[in-house]
N, CA and C atoms as an extended XYZ file, in Angstrom:
225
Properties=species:S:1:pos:R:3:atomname:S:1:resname:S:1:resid:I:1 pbc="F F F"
N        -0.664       -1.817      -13.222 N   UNK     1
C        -0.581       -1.322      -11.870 CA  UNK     1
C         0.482       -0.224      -11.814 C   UNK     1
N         0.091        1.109      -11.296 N   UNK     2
C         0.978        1.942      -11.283 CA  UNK     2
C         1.763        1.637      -10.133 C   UNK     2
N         3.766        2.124       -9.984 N   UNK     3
C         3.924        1.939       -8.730 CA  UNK     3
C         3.825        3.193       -7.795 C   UNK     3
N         3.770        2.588       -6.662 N   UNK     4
C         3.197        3.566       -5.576 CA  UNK     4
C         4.023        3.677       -4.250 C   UNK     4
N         5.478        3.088       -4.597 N   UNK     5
C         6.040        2.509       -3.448 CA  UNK     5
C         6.642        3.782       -2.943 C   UNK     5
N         7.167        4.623       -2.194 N   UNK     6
C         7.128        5.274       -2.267 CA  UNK     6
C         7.073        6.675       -1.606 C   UNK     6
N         4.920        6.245       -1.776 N   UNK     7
C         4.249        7.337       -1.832 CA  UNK     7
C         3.875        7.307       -0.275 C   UNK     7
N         3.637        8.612        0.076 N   UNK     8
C         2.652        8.530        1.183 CA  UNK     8
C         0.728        7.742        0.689 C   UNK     8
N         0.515        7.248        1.862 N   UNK     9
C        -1.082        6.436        1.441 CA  UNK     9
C        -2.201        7.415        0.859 C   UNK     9
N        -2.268        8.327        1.444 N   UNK    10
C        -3.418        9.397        0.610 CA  UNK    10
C        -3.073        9.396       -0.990 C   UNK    10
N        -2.006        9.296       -1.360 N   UNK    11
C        -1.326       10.115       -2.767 CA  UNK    11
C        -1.072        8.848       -3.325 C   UNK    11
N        -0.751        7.268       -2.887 N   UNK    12
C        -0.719        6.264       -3.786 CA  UNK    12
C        -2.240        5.704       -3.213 C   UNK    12
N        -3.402        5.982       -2.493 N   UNK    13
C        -4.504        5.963       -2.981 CA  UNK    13
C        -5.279        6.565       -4.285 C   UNK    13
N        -4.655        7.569       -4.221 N   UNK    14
C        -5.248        8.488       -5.305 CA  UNK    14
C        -4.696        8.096       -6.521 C   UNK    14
N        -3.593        7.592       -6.593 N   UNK    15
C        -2.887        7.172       -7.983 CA  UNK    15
C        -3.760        6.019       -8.375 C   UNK    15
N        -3.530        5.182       -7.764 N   UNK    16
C        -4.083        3.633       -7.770 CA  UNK    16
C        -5.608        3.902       -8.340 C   UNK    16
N        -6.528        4.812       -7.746 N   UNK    17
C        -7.816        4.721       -7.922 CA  UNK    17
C        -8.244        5.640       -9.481 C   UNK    17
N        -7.278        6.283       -9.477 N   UNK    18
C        -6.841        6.949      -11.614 CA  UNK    18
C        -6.963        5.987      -12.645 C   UNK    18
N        -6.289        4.925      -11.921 N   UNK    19
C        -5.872        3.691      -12.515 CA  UNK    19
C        -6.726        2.805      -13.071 C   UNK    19
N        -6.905        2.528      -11.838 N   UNK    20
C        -7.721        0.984      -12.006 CA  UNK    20
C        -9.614        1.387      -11.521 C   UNK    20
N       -10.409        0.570      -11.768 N   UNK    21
C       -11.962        0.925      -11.474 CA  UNK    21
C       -11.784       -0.584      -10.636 C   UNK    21
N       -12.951        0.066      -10.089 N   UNK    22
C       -13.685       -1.004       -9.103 CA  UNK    22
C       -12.784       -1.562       -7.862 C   UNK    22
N       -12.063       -0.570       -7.172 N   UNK    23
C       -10.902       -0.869       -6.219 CA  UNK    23
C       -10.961       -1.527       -5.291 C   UNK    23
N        -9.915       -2.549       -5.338 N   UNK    24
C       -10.110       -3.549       -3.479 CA  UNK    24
C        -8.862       -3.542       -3.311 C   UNK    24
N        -8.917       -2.713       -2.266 N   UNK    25
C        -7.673       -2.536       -1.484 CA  UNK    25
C        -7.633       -2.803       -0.308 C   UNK    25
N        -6.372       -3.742       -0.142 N   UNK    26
C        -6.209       -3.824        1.388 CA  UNK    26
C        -4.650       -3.196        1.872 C   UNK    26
N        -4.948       -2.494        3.015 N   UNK    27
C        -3.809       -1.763        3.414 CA  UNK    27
C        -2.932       -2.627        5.113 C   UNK    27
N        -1.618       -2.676        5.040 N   UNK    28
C        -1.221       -3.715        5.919 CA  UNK    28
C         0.065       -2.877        6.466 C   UNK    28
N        -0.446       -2.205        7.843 N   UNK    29
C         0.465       -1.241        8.638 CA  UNK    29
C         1.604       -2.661        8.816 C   UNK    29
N         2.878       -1.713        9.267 N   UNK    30
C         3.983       -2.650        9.303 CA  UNK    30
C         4.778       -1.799       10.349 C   UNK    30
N         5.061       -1.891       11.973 N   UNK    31
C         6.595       -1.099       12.205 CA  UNK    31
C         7.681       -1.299       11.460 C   UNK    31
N         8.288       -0.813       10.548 N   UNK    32
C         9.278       -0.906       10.083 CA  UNK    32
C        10.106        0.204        9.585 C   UNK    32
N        11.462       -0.256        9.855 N   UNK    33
C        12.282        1.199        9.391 CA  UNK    33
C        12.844        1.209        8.265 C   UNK    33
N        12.013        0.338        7.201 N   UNK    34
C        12.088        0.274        5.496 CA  UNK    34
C        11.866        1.771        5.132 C   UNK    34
N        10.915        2.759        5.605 N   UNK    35
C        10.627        3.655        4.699 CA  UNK    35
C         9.870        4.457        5.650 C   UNK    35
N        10.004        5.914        5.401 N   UNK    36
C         9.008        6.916        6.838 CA  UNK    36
C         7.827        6.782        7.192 C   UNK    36
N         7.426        6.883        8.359 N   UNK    37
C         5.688        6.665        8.490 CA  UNK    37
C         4.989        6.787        7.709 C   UNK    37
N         4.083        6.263        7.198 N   UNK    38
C         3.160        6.797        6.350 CA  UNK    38
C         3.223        6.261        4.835 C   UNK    38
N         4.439        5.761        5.142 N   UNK    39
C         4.553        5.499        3.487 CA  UNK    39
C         4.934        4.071        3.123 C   UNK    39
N         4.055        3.992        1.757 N   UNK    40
C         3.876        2.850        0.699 CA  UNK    40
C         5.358        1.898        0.893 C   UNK    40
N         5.976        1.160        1.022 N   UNK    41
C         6.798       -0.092        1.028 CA  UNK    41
C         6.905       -1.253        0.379 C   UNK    41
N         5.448       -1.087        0.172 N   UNK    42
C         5.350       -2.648       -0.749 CA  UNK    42
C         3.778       -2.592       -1.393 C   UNK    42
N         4.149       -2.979       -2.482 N   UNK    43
C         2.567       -3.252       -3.087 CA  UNK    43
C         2.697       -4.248       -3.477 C   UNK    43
N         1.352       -4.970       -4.128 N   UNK    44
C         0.923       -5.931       -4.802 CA  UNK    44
C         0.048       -6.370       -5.406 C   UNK    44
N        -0.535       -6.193       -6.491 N   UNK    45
C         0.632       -6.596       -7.905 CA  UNK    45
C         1.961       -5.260       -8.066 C   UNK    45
N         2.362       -5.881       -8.457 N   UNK    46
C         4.065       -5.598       -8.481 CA  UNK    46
C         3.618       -4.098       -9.855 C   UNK    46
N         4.105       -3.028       -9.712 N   UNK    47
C         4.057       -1.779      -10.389 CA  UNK    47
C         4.495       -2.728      -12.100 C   UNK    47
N         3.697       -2.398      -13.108 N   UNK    48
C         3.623       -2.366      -14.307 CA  UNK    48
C         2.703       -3.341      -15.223 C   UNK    48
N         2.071       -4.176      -13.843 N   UNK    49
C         1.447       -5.481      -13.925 CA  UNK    49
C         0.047       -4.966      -14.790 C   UNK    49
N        -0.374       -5.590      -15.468 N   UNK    50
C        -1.802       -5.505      -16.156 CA  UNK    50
C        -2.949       -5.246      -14.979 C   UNK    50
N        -4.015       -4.778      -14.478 N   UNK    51
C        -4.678       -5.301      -12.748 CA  UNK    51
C        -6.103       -5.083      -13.576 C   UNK    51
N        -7.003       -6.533      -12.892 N   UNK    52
C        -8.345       -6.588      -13.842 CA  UNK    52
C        -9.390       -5.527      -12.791 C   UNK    52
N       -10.100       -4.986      -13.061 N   UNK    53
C       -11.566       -4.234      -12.160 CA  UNK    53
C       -11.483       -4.945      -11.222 C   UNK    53
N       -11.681       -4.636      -10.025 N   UNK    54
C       -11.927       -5.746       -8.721 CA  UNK    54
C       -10.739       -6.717       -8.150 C   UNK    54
N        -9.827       -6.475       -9.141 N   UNK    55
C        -8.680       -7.458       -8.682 CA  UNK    55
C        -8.096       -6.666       -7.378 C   UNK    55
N        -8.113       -7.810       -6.174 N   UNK    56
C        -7.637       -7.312       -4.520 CA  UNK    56
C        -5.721       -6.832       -4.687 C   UNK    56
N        -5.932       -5.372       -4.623 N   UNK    57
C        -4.318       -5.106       -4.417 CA  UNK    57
C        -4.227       -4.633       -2.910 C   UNK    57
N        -3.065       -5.113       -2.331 N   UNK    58
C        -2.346       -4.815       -1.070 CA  UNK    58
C        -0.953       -3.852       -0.917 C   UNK    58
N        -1.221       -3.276       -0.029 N   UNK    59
C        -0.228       -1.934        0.224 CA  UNK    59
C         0.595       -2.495        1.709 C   UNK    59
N         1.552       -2.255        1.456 N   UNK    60
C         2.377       -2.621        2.913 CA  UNK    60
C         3.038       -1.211        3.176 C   UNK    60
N         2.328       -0.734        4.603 N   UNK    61
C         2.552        1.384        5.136 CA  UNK    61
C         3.365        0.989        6.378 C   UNK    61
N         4.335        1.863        6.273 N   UNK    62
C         5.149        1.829        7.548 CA  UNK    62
C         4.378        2.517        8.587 C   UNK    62
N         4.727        2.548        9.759 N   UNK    63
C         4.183        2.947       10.856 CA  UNK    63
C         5.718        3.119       11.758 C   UNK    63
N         5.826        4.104       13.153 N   UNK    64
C         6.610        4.117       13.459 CA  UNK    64
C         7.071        2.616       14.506 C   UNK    64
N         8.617        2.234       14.306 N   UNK    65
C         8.509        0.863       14.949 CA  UNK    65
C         8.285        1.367       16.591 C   UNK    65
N         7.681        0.079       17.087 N   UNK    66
C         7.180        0.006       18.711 CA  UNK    66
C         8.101       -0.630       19.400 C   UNK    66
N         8.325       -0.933       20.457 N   UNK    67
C         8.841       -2.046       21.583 CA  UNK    67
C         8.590       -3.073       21.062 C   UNK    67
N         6.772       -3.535       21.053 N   UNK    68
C         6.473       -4.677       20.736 CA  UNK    68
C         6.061       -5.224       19.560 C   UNK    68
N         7.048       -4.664       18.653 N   UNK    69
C         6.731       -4.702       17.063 CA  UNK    69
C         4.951       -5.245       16.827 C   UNK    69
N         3.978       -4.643       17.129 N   UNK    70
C         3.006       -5.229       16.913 CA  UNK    70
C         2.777       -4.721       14.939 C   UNK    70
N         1.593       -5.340       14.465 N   UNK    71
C         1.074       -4.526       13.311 CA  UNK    71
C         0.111       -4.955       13.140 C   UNK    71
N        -0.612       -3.546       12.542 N   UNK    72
C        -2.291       -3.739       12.324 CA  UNK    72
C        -2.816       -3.928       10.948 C   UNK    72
N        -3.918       -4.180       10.232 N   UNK    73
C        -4.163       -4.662        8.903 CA  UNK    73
C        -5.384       -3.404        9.137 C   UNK    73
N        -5.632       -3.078        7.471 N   UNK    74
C        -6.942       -2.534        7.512 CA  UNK    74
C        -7.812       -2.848        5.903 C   UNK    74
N        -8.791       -3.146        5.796 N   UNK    75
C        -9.328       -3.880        4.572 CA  UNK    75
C       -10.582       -2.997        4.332 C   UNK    75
């Protein structure tokens, strides 16, 4: 697994999909002031990990924080 933490989502999409075949990605908006809009925070599997075809990796993307800290998922 390359890491992608980081990255903005277009550009650690594009890494990730170099990578690995047969991609399942799920992406998991977060308000948080870990890292600028838009960008990678957390992945999983953890950057250097072996990742099989089809194996489900998750991206955690900041978003700007709200009032009502809500957050959205996208799969």
């Amino acid at each position: 697994m390359p890491m992608v933490v980081g990255l903005h989502l277009p550009q650690a999409r594009a890494v990730i999909s170099s990578a690995i075949a047969d991609l399942q990605l799920t992406i998991e908006y977060s308000d948080t002031c870990i890292a600028p809009p838009g960008t990678v925070w957390m992945q999983e599997p953890a950057a250097g990990l072996e990742v099989t075809p089809g194996r489900q990796i998750r991206l955690g993307v900041s978003t700007r924080p709200t009032a009502g800290g809500l957050s959205s998922s996208e799969s």
